[in-house]
N, C-alpha and C positions, 0 to 999 in steps of 0.2 A: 417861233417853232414851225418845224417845218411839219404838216399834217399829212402830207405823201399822200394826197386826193388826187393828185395828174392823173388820169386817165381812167378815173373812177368815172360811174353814171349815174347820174343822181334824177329821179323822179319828185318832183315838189307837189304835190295839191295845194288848192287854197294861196298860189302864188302871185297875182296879180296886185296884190299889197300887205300890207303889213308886215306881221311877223312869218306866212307861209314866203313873201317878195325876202325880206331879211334873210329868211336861210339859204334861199336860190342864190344871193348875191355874194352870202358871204361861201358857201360851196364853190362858187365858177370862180371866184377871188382864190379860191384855191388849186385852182386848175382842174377838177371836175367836168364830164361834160353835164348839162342842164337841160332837164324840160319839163318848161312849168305847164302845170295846168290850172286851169278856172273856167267860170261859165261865159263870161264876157269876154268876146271876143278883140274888143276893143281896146279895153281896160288891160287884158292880157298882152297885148302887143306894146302897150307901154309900158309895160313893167319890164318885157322884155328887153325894151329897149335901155332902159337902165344896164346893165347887162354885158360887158366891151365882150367879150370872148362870145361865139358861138354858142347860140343860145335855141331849144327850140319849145313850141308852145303847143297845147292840142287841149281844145275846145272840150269841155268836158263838165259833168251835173254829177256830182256825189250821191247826191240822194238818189238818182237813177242807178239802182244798184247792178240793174240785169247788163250796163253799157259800161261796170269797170272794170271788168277782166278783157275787155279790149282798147280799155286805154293802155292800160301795163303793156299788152300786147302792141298796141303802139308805140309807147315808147321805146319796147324793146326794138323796136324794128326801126326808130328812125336814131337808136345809138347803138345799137347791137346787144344789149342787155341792160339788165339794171339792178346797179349793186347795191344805193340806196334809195330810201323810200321815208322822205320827210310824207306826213300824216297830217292834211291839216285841213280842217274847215270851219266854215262858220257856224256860230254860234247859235241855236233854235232862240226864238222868241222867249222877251221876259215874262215871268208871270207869277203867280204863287199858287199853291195848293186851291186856294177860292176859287180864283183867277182860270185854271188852265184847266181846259175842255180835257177830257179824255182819249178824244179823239187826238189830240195836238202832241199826247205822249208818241206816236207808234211814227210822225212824220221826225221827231227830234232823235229818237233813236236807232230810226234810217240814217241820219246824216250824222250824227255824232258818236256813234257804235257800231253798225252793221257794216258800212260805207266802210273806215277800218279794217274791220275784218275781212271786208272781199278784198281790200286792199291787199292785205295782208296774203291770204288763201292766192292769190295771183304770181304775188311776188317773191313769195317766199322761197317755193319748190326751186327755183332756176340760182336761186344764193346758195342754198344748201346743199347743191348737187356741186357749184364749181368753189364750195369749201370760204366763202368769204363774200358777207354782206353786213347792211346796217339800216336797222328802221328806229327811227324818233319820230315817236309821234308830238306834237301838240298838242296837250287837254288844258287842265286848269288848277290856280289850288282849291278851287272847290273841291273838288276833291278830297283836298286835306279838312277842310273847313268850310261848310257849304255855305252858300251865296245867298242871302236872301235877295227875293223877287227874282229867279233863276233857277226853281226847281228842274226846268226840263232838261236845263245844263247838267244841271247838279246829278242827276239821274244817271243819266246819258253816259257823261266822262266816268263817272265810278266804277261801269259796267267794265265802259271798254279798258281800264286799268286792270282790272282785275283779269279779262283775258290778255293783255299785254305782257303783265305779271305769266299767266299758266304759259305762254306759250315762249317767252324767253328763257325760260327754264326748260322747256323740253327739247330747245333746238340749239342751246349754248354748246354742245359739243360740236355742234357743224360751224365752227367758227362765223356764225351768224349772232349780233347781237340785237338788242331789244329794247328799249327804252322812251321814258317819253320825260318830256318838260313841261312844268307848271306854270304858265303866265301868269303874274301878277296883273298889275295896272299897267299897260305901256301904251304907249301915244298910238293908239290903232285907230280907224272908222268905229269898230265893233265900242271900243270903249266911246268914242265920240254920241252916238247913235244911243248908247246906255243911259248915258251921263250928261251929254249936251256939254257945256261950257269944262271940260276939263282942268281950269284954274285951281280949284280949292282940294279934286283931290288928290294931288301930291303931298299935301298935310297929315293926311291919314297915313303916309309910308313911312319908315322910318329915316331912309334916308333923303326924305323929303324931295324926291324927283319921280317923274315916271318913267319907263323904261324905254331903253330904244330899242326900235328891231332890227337894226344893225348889227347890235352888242348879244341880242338874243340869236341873232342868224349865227353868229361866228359860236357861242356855246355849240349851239346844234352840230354845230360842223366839227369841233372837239369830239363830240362824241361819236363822231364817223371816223374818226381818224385811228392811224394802226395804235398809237397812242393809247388809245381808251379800251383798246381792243379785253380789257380785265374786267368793262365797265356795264354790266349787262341785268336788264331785272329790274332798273332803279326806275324812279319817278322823283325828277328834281326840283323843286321851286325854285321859280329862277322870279321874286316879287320883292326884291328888297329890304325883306325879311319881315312883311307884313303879316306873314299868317307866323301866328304866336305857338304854335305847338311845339311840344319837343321832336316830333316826326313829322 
């Protein structure tokens, strides 16, 4: 299928691996241009280089909320706008209700909520003016079914769904959509880093594998596509059908 991204501009956060790297790779695979962002500079430059087609990068900290309406502005200026806007970063520290200071809510909500939303507040107005844009964000299924030892998360991504939700709904007539994807378990650092030895939990999935960010980048990219253009409001599990609910 042809997904008619040639000459689209795709903004990625959270891109220097995993599944933010997955969706920059599988976007520029579609002729897209790309520019990833992450904090490491280094780590960024290899991702990019993953990357065959023109690709560009720009140094950047989500949680620094006051420095992201001039990434957007960056990026706008090193591809001339920016039509899409994959949404993605890392995950706050595990911990449980015992476990997690109070203080450690207001830094996980910076990065897993707010950060979004400036995201958003930056890159919206310039979609909605030239009548055609596309945000996916990344959150989780927590979400649907929260995480134990992951309260911050679990917090965190709820919030920003639910304004992901308010605000796809009020701009779906500017041919701008809105949507986010729920990771399950997939071969990431983040789950590494959780879980250590990732052997055993692919037993817990039903389709008994974890996921690739490959297979998760090309979804994403689906749903940028003129394709999906009907497809706005949702929030997908994309976990191998691990979270058990009927929604």
């Amino acid at each position: 299928m042809d997904l008619a991204l040639t000459g689209r501009r795709a903004l990625v956060t959270g891109a220097s691996s995993g599944l933010g790297l997955g969706c920059a790779q599988a976007l520029a695979a579609e002729g897209a241009e790309v520019t990833l962002v992450a904090r490491d500079a280094e780590r960024l430059a290899a991702a990019a280089a993953t990357i065959a087609s023109s690709t560009h990068t720009l140094v950047g900290d989500l949680s620094d909320l006051d420095a992201i309406a001039g990434l957007v502005a960056a990026a706008d200026d090193l591809m001339g706008g920016v039509d899409i806007l994959i949404v993605n970063a890392g995950g706050p520290p595990a911990g449980t209700f015992g476990t997690i200071a109070f203080q450690q809510y207001e830094a996980a909500l910076r990065l897993n909520l707010l950060s979004g939303v400036a995201l958003c507040q930056a890159a919206l107005p310039a979609m909605r003016e030239r009548g055609w844009g596309r945000v996916v964000a990344i959150t989780s299924t927590s979400v649907r079914e929260p995480i134990g030892n992951l309260i911050l998360s679990n917090t965190a991504r709820a919030g920003f769904t639910a304004f992901l939700k308010t605000v796809a709904t009020e701009i779906a007539g500017d041919g701008v959509t809105v949507n986010s994807l729920q990771p399950g378990l997939h071969v990431t650092d983040r789950i590494t880093n959780l879980y250590g030895d990732t052997g055993s939990l692919a037993a817990g999935v039903p389709t008994h594998t974890l996921g690739d960010p490959g297979d998760f980048g090309r979804i994403a990219a689906f749903l940028c596509s003129d394709s999906a253009k009907y497809i706005t409001g949702t929030a997908i599990p994309v976990d191998g059908g691990a979270v058990r609910g009927l929604q």
